[in-house]
C-alpha positions in Angstrom: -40.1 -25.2 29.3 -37.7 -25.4 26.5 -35.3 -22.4 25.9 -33.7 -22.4 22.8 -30.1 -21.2 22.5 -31.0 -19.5 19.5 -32.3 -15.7 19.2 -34.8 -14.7 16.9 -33.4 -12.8 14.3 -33.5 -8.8 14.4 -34.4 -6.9 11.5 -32.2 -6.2 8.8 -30.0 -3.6 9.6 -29.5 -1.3 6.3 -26.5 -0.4 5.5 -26.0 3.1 5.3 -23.9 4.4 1.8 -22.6 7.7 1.9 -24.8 10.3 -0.2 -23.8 10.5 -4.3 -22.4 14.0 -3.3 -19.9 12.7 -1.2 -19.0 9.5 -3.4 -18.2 11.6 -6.3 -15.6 14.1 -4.3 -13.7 11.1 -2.8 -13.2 10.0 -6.2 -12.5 13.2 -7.3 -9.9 13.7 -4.4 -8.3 9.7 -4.7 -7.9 11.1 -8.5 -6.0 13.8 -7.4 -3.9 12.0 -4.9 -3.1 9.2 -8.0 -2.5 12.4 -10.5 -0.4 14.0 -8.0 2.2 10.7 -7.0 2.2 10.0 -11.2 3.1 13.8 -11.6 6.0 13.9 -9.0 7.1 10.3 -10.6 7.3 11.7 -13.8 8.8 15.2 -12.6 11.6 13.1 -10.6 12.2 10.9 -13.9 12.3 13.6 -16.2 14.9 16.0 -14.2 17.1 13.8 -13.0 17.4 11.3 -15.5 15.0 8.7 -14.1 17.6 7.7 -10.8 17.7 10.3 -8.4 20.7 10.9 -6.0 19.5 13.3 -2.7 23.4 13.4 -1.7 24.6 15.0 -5.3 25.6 18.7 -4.8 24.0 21.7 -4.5 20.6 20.2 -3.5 18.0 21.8 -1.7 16.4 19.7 1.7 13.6 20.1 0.3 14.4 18.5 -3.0 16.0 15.7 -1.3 13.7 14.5 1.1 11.2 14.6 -2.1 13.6 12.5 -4.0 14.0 10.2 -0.8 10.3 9.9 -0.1 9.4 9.0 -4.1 12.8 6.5 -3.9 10.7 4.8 -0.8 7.1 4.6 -2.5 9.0 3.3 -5.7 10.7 0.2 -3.9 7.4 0.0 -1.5 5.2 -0.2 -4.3 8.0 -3.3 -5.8 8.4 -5.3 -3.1 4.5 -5.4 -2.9 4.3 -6.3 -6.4 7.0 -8.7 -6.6 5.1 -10.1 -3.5 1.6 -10.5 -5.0 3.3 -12.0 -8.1 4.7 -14.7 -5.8 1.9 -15.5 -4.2 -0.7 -15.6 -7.6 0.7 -18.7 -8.0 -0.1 -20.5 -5.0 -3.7 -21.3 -4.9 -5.3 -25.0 -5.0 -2.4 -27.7 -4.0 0.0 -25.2 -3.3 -1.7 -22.7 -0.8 0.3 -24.1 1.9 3.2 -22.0 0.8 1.6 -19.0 1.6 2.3 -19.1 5.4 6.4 -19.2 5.2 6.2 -16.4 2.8 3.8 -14.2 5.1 6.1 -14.9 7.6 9.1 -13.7 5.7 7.5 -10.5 4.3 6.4 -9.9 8.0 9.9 -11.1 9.6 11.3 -8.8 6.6 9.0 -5.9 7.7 9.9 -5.6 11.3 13.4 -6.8 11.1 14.9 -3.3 11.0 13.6 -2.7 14.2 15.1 -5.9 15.6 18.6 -5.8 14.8 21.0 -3.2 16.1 22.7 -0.9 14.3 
């Protein structure tokens, strides 16, 4: 008797897509979320002149840690830019420079936590 390594296939497995209902309200909500981080971008750049400074006078914790957490997203959201840009260009002959710069956008990510200070 010959057994063969191989199992018959199962049936397609459908996948399951959430109803219409709840496709259009997590578009609606991701559209809110996107409004919202534009609306406190353009509320930070209009009052304070497009750079702010959370260590000025007279400035509410509230108000700073807003200004610090929109400082973070901004230079976030560049360095992943600047990163993709980078790495558009190596495809074909030159994917093989991908690796060193994963490594040093990884190395970069969790050196912080590394070194002391």
């Amino acid at each position: 008797m010959i057994v063969s390594a191989v199992e018959p296939s199962a049936p397609p497995v459908a996948i399951a897509t959430p109803p219409l209902r709840l496709r259009a309200v997590h578009k609606i909500l991701l559209l809110g979320a996107a409004l919202g981080v534009l609306g406190a971008m353009a509320w930070q750049g209009l009052t304070t002149g497009g750079s702010p400074d959370p260590t000025r006078a007279n400035v509410s914790p509230t108000v700073a840690i807003l200004d610090i957490g929109i400082l973070v997203f901004r230079e976030g959201l560049e360095c992943i830019l600047v990163l993709a840009a980078i790495t558009a260009s190596m495809t074909g002959p030159r994917s093989y420079c991908r690796r060193p710069v994963a490594w040093g956008a990884g190395l970069a990510l969790f050196w912080p936590r590394l070194s002391p200070g």
